[in-house]
N, C-alpha and C positions, 0 to 999 in steps of 0.2 A: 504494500500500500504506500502510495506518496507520501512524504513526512505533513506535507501541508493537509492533505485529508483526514490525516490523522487527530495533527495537533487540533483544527477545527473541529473534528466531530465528539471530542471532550470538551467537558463540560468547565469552566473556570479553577476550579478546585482540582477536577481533575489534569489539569495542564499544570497546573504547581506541583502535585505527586509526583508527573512524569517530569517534570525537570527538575524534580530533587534528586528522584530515583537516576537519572542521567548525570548527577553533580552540576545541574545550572539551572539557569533560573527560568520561568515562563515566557520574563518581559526580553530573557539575551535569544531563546527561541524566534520567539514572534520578530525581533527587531535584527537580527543579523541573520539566523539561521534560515526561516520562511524567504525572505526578502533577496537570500543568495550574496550579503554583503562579504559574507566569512565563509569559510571552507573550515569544518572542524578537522581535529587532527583526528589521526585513526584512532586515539582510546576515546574520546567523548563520541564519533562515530560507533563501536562496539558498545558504548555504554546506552545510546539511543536505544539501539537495536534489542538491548535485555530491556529498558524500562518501559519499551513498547509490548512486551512480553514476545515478539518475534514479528508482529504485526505489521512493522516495519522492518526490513531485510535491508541488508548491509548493501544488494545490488539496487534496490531502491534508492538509496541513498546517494551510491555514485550516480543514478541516472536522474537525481535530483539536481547535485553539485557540479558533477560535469556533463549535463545534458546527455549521456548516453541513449537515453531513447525517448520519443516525445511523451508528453505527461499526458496522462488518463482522464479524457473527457469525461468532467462530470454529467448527470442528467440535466444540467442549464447550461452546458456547454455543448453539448451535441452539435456533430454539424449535419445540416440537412443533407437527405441518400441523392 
């Protein structure tokens, strides 16, 4: 699953859990992580990937950060057939 589909489909509280459980914080998510300002280094990358419980995958992440593959049209995204 995309980190941003992710982090969005928790709930405020639960976005502080998972960036405890990751060792950072919700607002350095949202504002470097989401946004693609930062590239994390590989332990806070493995550390995503456990506080997501696996829901997030480490090749997610690269095709997050280094655009390996285009992101996954949500259902308000779709594009018409």
């Amino acid at each position: 699953m995309d980190l941003r589909q992710y982090f969005y489909r928790l709930t405020p509280p639960e976005r502080d859990s998972f960036a405890r459980r990751a060792g950072t914080t919700a607002r350095y998510i949202q504002c470097h992580l989401l946004t693609q300002r930062k590239i994390p280094r590989p332990a806070l990358m493995r550390k995503l990937v456990s506080a997501s419980g696996n829901a997030v995958t480490l090749d997610d992440l690269l095709a997050h950060f280094y655009k390996t593959r285009p992101p996954a049209l949500g259902p308000a995204r779709r594009r018409p057939a």
